[in-house]
N, C-alpha and C positions, 0 to 999 in steps of 0.2 A: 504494500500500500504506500502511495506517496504522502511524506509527512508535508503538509501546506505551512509555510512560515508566515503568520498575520502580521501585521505591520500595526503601530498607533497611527492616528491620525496627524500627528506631524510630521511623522516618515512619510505617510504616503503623501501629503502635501511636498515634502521634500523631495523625494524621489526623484522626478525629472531634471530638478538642477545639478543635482551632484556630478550629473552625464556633464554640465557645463561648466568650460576651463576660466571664463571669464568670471565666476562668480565665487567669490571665498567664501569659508564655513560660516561665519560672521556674518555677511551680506546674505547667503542660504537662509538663517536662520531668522535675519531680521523679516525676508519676504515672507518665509514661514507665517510666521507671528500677525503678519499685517497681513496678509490673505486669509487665515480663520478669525483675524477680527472686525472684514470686511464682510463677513457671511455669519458674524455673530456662532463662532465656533470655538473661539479660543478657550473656553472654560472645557473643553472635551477632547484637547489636543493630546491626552496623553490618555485615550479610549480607543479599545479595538474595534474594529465594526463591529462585533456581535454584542457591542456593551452602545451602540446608538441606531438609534431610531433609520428606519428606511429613507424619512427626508432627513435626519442628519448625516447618513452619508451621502446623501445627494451633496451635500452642502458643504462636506469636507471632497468632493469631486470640483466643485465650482472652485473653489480657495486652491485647488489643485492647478486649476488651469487660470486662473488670476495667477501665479507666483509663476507662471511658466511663462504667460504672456508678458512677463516686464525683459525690459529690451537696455540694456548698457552700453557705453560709448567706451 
């Protein structure tokens, strides 16, 4: 059987920047933060999925692509 590793909600929020060389753990972490607090998530950033609601993973999905859509010089 394969063992599934669940992530909290600010890993998966995080997750796609790490792929990115332009953005440090510090700058990672602050987009973290201001993307589940732009969805009104950040009191659940350290919740598995199975510990929130169907729309609160929608909503740590959206804070996911808000922190992927910011663009650096």
């Amino acid at each position: 059987m394969e063992e599934k590793r669940l992530i909290k909600a600010k890993e998966n929020v995080a997750l796609p920047l790490s792929y990115r060389d332009d953005i440090s753990k510090a700058e990672r972490n602050q987009l973290v933060t201001e993307a589940l607090a732009q969805v009104s998530m950040q009191h659940r950033a350290n919740h598995f999925p199975s510990q929130l609601s169907g729309g609160q993973q929608q909503r740590v999905a959206v804070a996911r692509a808000i922190a992927g859509s910011t663009w650096h010089s």
